[in-house]
Backbone as ProteinMPNN parsed JSONL, in Angstrom:
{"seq_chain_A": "XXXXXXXXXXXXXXXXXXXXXXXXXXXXXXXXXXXXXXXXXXXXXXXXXXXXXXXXXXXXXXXXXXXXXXXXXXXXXXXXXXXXXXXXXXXXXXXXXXXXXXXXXXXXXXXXXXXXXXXXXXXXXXXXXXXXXXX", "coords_chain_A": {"N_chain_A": [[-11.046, -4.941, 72.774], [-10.627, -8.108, 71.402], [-10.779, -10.016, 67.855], [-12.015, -12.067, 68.166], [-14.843, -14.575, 68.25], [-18.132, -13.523, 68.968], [-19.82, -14.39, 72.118], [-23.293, -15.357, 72.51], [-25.93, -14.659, 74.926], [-28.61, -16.259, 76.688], [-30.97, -14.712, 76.672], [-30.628, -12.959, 74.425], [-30.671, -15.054, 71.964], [-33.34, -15.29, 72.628], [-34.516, -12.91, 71.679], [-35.213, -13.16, 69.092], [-38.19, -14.385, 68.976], [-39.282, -12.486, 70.152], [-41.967, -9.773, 70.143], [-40.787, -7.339, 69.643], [-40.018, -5.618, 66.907], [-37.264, -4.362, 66.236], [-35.515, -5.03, 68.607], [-35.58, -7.802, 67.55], [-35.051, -7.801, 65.318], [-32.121, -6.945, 65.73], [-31.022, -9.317, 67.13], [-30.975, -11.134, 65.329], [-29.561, -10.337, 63.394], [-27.36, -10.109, 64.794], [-26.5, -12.681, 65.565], [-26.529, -13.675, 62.916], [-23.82, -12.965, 62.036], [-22.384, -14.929, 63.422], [-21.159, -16.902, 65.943], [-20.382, -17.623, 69.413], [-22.448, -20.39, 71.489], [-23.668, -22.029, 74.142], [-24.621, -25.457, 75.4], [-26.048, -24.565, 77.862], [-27.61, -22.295, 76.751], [-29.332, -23.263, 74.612], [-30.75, -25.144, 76.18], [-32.116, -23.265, 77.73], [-33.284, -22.008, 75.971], [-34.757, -23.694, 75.252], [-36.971, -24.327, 76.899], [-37.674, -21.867, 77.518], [-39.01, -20.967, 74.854], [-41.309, -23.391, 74.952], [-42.747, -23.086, 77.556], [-42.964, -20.217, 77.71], [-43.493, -19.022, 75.267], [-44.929, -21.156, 73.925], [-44.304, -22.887, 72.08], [-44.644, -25.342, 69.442], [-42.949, -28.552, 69.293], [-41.895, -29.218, 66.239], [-41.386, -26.476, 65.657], [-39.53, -25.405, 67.623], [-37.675, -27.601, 67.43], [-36.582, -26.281, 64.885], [-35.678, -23.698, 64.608], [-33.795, -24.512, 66.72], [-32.054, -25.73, 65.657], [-31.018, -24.236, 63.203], [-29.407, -22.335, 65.129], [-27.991, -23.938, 66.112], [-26.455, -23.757, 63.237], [-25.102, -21.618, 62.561], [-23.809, -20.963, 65.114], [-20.896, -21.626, 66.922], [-21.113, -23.993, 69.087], [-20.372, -24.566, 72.464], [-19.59, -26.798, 74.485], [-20.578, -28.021, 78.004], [-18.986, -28.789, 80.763], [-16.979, -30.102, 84.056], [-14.804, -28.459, 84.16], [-16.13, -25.852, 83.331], [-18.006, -25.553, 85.257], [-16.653, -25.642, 87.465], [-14.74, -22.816, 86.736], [-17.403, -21.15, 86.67], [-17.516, -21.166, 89.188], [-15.713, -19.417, 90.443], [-16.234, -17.311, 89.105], [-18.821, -16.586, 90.173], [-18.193, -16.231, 93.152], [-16.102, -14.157, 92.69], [-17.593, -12.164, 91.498], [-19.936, -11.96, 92.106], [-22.286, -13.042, 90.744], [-24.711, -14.7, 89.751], [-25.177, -18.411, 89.651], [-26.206, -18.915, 87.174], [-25.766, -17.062, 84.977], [-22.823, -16.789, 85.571], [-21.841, -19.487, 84.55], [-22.612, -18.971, 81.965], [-20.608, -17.13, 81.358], [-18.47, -18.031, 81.792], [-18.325, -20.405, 80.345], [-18.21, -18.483, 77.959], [-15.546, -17.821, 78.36], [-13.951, -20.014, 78.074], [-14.387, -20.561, 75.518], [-12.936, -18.841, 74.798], [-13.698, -16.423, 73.737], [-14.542, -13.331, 73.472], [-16.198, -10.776, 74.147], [-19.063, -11.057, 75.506], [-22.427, -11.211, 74.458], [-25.463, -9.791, 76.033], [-28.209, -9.105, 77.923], [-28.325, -9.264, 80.708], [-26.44, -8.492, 82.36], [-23.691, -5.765, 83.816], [-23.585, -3.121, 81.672], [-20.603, -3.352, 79.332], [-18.945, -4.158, 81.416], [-16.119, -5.523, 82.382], [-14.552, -8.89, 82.535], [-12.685, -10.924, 84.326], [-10.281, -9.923, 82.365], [-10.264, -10.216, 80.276], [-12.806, -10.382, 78.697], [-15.386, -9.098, 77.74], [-18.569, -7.236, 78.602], [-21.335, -6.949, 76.444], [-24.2, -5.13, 76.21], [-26.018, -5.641, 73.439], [-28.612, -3.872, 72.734], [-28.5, -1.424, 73.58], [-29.36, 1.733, 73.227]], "CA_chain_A": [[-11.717, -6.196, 72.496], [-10.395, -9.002, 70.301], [-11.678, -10.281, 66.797], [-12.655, -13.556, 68.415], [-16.37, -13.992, 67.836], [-18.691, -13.054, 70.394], [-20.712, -15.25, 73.244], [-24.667, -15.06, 73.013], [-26.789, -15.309, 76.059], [-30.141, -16.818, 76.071], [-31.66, -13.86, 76.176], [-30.475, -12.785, 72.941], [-31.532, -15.213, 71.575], [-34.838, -15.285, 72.473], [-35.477, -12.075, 71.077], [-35.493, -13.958, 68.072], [-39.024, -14.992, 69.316], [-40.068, -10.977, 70.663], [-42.574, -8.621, 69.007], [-40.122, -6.119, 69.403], [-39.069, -6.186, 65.95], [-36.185, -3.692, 66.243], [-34.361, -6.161, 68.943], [-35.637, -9.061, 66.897], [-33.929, -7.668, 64.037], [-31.024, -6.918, 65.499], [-30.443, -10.237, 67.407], [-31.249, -11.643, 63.93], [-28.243, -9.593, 62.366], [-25.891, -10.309, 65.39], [-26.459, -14.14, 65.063], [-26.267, -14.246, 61.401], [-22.572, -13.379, 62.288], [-22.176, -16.268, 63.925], [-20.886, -16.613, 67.686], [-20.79, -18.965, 70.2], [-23.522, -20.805, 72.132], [-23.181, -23.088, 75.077], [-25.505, -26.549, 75.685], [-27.282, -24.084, 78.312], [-28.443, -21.281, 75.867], [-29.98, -24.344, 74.328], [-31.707, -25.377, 77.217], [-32.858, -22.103, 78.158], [-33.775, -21.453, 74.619], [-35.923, -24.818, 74.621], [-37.501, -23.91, 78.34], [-38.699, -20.393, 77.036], [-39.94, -21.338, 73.862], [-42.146, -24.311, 75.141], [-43.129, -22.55, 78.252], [-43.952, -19.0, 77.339], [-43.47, -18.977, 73.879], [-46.242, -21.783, 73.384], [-44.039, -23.001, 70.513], [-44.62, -26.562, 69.003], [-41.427, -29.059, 68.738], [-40.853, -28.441, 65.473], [-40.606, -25.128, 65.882], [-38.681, -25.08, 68.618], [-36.008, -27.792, 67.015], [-35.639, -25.675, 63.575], [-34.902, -22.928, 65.672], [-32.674, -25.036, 67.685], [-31.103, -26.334, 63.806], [-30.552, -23.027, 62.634], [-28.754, -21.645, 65.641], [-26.528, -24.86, 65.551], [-25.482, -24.074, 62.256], [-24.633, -20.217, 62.764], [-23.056, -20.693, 66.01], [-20.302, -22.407, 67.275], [-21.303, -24.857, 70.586], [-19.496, -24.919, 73.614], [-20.01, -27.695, 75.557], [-20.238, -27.774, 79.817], [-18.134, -29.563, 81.707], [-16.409, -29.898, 85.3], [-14.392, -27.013, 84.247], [-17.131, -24.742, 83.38], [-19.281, -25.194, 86.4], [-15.332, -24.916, 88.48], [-14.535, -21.586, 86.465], [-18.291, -20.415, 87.087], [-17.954, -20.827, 91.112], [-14.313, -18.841, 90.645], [-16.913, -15.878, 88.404], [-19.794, -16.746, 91.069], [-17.876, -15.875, 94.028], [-15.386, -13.387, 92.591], [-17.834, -11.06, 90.91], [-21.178, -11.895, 93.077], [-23.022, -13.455, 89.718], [-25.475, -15.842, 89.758], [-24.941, -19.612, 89.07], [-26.644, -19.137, 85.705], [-24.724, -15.99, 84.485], [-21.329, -17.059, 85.964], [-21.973, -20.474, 83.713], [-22.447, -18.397, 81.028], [-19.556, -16.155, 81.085], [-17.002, -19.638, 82.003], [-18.594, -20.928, 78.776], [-17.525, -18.105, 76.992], [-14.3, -17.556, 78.22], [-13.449, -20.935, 78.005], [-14.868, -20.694, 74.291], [-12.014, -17.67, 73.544], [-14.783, -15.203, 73.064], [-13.738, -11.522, 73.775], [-17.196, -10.342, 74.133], [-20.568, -11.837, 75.949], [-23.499, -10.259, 74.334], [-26.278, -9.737, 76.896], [-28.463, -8.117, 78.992], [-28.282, -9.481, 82.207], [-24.69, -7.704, 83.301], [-23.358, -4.662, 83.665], [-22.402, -3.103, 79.875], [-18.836, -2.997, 79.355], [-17.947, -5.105, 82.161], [-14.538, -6.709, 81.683], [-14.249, -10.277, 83.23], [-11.355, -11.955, 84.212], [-9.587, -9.058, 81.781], [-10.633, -10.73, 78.962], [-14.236, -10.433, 78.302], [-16.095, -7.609, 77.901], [-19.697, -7.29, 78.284], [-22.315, -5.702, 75.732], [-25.537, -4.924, 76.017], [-26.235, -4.789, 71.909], [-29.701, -3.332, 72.396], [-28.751, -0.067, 73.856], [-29.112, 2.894, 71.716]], "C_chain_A": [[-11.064, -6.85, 71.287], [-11.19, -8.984, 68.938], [-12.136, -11.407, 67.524], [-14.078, -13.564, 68.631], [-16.895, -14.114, 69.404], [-19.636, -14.434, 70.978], [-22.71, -15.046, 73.165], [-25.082, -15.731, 74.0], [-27.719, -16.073, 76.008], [-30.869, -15.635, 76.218], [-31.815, -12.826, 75.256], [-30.967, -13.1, 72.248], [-33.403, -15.644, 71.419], [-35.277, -14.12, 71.823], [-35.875, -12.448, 69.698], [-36.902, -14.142, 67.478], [-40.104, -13.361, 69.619], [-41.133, -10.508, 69.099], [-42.139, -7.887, 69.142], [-39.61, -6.417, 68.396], [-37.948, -5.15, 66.493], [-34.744, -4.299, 67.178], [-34.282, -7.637, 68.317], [-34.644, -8.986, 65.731], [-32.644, -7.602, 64.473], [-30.106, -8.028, 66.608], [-29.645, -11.148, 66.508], [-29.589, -11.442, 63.361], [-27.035, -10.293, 63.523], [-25.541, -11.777, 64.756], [-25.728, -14.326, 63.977], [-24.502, -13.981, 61.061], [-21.629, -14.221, 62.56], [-21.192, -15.668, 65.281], [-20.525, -17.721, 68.179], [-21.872, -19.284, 71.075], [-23.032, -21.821, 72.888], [-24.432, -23.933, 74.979], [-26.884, -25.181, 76.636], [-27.852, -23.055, 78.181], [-29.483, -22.557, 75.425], [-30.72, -24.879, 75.128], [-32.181, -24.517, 78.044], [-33.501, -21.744, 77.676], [-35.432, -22.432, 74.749], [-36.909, -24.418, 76.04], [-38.558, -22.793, 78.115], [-39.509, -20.798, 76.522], [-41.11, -21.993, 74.092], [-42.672, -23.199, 76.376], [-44.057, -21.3, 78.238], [-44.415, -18.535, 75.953], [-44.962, -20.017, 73.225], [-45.806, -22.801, 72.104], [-44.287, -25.068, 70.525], [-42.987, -27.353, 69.228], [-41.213, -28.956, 67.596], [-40.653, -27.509, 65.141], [-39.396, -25.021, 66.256], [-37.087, -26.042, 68.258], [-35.574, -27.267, 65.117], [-35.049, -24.88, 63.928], [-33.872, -23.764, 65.85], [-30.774, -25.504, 66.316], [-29.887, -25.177, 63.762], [-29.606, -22.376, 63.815], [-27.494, -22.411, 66.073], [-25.427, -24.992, 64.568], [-25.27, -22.905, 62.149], [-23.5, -19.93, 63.773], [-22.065, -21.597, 66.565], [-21.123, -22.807, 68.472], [-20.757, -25.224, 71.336], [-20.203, -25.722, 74.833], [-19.61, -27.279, 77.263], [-19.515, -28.883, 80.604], [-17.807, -29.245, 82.916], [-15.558, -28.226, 85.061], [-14.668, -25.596, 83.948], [-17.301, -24.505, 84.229], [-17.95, -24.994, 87.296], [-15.069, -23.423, 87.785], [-15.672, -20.948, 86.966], [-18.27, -19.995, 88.029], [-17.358, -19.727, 91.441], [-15.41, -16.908, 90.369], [-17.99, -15.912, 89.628], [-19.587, -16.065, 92.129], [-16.633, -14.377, 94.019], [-16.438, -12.07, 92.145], [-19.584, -10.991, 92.002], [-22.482, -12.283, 92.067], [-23.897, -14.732, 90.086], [-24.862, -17.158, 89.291], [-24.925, -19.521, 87.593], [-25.569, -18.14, 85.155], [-23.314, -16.368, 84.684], [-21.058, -18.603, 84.85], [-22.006, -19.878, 82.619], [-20.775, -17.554, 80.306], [-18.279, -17.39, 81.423], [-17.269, -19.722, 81.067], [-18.029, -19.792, 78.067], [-16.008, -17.513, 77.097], [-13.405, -18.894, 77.786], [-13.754, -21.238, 76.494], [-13.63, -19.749, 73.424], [-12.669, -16.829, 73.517], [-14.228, -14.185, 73.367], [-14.57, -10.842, 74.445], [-18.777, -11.441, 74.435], [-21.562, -10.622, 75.676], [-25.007, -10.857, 75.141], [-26.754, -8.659, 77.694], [-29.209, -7.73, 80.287], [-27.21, -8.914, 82.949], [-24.52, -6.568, 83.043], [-22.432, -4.638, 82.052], [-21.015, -2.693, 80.373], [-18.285, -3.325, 80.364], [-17.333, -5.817, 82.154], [-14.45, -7.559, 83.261], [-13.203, -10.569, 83.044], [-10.523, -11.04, 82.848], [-9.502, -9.367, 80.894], [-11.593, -10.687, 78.227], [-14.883, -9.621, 79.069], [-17.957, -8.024, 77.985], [-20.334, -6.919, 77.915], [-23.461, -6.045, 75.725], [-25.704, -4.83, 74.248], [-27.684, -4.362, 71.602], [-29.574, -2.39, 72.94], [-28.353, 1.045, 72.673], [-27.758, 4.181, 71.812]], "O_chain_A": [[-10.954, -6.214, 70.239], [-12.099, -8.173, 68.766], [-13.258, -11.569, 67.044], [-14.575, -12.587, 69.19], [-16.42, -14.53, 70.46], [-20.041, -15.326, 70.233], [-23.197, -14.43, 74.113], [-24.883, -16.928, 74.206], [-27.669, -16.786, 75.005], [-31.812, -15.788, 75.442], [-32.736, -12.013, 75.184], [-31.719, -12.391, 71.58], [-34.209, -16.047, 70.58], [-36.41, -14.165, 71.345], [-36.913, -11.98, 69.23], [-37.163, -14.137, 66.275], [-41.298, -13.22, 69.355], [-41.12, -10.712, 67.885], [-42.887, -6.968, 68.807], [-38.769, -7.316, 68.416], [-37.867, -5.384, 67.698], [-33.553, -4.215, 66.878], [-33.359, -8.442, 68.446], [-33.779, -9.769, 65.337], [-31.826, -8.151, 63.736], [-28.934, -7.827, 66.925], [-28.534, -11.672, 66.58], [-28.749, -12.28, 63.036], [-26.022, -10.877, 63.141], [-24.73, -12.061, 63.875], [-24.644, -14.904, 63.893], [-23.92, -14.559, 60.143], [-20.469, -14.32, 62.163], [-20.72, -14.559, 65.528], [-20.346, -18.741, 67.512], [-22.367, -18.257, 71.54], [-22.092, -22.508, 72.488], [-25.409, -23.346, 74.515], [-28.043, -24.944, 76.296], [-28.572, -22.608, 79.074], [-30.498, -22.669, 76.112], [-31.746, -25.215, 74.537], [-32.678, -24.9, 79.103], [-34.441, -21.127, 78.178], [-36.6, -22.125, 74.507], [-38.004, -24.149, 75.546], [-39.76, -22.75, 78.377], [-40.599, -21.092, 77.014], [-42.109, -21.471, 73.598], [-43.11, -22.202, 75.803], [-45.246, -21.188, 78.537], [-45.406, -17.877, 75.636], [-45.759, -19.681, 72.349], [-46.595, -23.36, 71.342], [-44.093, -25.822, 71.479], [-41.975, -26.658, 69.308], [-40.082, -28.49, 67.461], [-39.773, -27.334, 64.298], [-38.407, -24.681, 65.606], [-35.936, -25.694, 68.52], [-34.683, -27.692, 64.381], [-33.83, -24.942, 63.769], [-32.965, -23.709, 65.018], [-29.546, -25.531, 66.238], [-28.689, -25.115, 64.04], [-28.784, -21.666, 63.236], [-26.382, -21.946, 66.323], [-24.353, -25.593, 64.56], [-25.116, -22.873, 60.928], [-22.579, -19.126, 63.627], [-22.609, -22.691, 66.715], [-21.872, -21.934, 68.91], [-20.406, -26.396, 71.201], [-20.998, -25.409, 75.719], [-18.716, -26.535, 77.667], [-20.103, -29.934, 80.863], [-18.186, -28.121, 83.243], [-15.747, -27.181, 85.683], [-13.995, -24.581, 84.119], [-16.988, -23.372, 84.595], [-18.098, -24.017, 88.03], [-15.294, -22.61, 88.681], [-15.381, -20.069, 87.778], [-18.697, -18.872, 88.298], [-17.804, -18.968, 92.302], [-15.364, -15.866, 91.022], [-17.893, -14.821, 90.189], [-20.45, -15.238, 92.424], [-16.353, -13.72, 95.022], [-16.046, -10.95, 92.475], [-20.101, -9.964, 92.443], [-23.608, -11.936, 92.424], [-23.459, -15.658, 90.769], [-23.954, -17.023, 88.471], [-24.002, -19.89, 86.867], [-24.454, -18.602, 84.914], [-22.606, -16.173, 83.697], [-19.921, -18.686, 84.385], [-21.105, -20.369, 81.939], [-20.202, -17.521, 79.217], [-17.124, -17.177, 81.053], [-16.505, -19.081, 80.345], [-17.104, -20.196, 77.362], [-15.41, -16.911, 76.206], [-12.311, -18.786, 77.233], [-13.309, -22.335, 76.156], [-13.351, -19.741, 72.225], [-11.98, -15.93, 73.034], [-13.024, -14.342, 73.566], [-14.109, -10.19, 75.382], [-19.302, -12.281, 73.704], [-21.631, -9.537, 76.254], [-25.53, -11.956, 74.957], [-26.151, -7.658, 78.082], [-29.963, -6.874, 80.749], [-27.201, -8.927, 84.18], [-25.101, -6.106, 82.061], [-21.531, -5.278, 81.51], [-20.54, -2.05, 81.31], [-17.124, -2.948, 80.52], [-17.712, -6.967, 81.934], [-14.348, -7.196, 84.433], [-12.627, -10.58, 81.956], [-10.009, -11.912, 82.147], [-8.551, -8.894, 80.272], [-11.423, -10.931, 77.033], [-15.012, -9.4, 80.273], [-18.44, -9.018, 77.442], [-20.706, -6.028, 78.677], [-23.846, -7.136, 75.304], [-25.44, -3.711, 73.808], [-28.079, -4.422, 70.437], [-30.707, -1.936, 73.098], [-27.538, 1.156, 71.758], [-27.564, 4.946, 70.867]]}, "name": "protein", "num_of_chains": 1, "seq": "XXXXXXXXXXXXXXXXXXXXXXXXXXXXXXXXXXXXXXXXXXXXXXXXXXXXXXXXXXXXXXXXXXXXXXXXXXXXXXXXXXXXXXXXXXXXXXXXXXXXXXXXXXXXXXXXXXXXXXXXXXXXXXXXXXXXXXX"}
């Protein structure tokens, strides 16, 4: 794996939001590394929050602040959602996940932290995948 900083999912950071402290904390810690984030962590993020989370808007955009100014933002484009179809149909991933993992290859990342995929599954021979809540 590269130094190039790592990819968070949205369900990273939502633990942000968990009463598990022990993954809260250590989303907390990954973050505060800083990473990258795509537009649709951000709109997954805001979806949760309001939905199950219950959270107010300004909750939900200091949150949204703070993980703007930790993480880099990779925007979506035509050649996301075309790389996704390429991860979609090559690996058997969902729309959402395969959007994810285009965004972060197309971001440079090395590493997509999550834990929706198989750990330590190398994409496109570039990007690895970690679970960072297994013990």
């Amino acid at each position: 794996m590269s130094g190039a900083r790592p990819f968070f999912d949205t369900n990273v950071v939502l633990y942000l939001l968990s009463g598990d402290r022990a993954k809260a904390d250590r989303a907390e810690s990954l973050l505060a590394e800083g990473g990258v984030i795509s537009v649709q962590v951000l709109n997954e993020f805001v979806a949760v929050a309001r939905r199950k989370s219950r959270m107010g808007w300004p909750e939900v955009n200091e949150v949204l602040q703070i993980l703007r100014s930790v993480c880099a933002l990779q925007p979506l484009g035509v050649e996301t959602h075309e790389l996704a179809l390429v991860f979609a149909e090559r690996y058997g991933f969902s729309i959402h996940d395969a959007m994810i993992l285009a965004a972060a290859e197309l971001a440079g990342c090395g590493i997509v932290y999550t834990e929706d995929l198989q750990h330590q599954q190398l994409i496109n021979q570039r990007l690895t995948v970690i679970n960072p809540f297994l013990e």
